[in-house]
C-alpha positions, 0 to 999 in steps of 0.5 A: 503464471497467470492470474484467474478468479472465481465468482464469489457471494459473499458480503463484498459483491455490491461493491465488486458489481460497481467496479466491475460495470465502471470504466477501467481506473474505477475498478481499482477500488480496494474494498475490504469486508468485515478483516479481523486480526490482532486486536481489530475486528470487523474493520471494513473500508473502501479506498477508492482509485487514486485516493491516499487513507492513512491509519494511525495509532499506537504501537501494538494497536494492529497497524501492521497486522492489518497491512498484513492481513490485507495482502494475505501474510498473516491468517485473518477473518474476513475478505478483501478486493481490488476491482472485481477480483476477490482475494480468496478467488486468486492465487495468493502469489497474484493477490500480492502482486496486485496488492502490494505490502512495502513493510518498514524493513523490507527484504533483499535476496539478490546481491544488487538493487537491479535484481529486485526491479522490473522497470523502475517507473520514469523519474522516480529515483531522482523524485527520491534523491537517488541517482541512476546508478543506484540500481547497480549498487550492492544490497550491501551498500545501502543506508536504511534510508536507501533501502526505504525509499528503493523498496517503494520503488522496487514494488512499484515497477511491479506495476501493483494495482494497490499499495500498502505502505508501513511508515514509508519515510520514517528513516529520511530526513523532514526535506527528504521525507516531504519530496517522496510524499509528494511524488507518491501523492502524486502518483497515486493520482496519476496512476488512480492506484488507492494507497492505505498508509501506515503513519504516526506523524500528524503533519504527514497525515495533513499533507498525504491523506484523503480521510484518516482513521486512527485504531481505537481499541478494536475499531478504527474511528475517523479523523477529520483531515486536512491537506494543503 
């Protein structure tokens, strides 16, 4: 089903207008107006194409909420954009194509890994210690950690226009868990895809992350970061 969008003026239009008259990457910039839900209010941000803003902080704080907020599976105040395309003005099933929530447990409906996949971007599964044969396996089969790694995956031969990610390595081992942040660092450079990153260790943060902001209360207050 194709995917069409109404003009909108609402609080996100300086930023749309700027996408929208900028070479085709720029108009990846992911731009979120004023989302509240849970415990945060009024949290506006924009991560531009290809840049990587990691959220922390404690649990029951809203990191997941806000993920879920922005990829419209859970009710929220507040608006959100990829490019010129506003969330309200598209079909919801096209919004969570375009911006892609992989949760901490993803879900498996078909038997195999290759029922869930379009065409797995070039390299990625050995980048993630996974052999090819892993699209062939049985949902059945797989270790918490395969399930992880294969759900990034799984989203991104999607092709999504954004990715939302909710601890995405927390079941991997240090040496593995180092492989998939660089790859996906690096891909998201590549590709000028902005990634929102839902982390808790400090080291990660440094390695991965452009800006970081760690939830305050309701807000969301920003932390120095450093990358090597």
């Amino acid at each position: 089903m194709a995917c069409h969008t109404e003009a909108g003026g609402d609080g996100l239009a300086a930023a749309q207008d700027t996408a929208a008259s900028t070479p085709a990457p720029r108009r990846n910039r992911l731009v979120l107006g004023g989302i509240s839900v849970g415990p945060l209010h009024d949290v506006s941000l924009e991560i531009e194409p290809g840049e990587i803003v990691c959220i922390s902080g404690e649990s029951g704080s809203g990191k997941t909420r806000l993920l879920r907020a922005i990829a419209d599976l859970e009710p929220h105040r507040g608006e959100a954009a990829i490019g010129a395309d506003r969330r309200a003005a598209v079909a919801a099933h096209c919004w969570r194509g375009w911006v892609m929530l992989v949760p901490a447990e993803s879900s498996w409906w078909g038997d195999t890994v290759l029922e869930h996949f379009l065409d797995p971007v070039p390299g990625s599964l050995a980048a993630f210690g996974l052999d090819e044969e892993a699209l062939d396996w049985e949902i059945s089969r797989l270790s918490s950690g395969e399930k992880q790694r294969l759900a990034v995956l799984r989203a991104l031969s999607h092709e999504p226009r954004a990715l939302l990610l909710d601890e995405p390595t927390a079941n991997l081992d240090p040496d593995l868990a180092r492989a998939v942040e660089a790859w996906l660092r690096d891909y998201a450079r590549r590709e000028c895809m902005p990634v929102l990153w839902v982390a808790h260790d400090r080291g990660q943060i440094e390695r991965v992350a452009d800006r970081h902001f760690a939830i305050r209360g309701e807000r969301l207050e920003e932390h120095p970061c450093r990358r090597d």
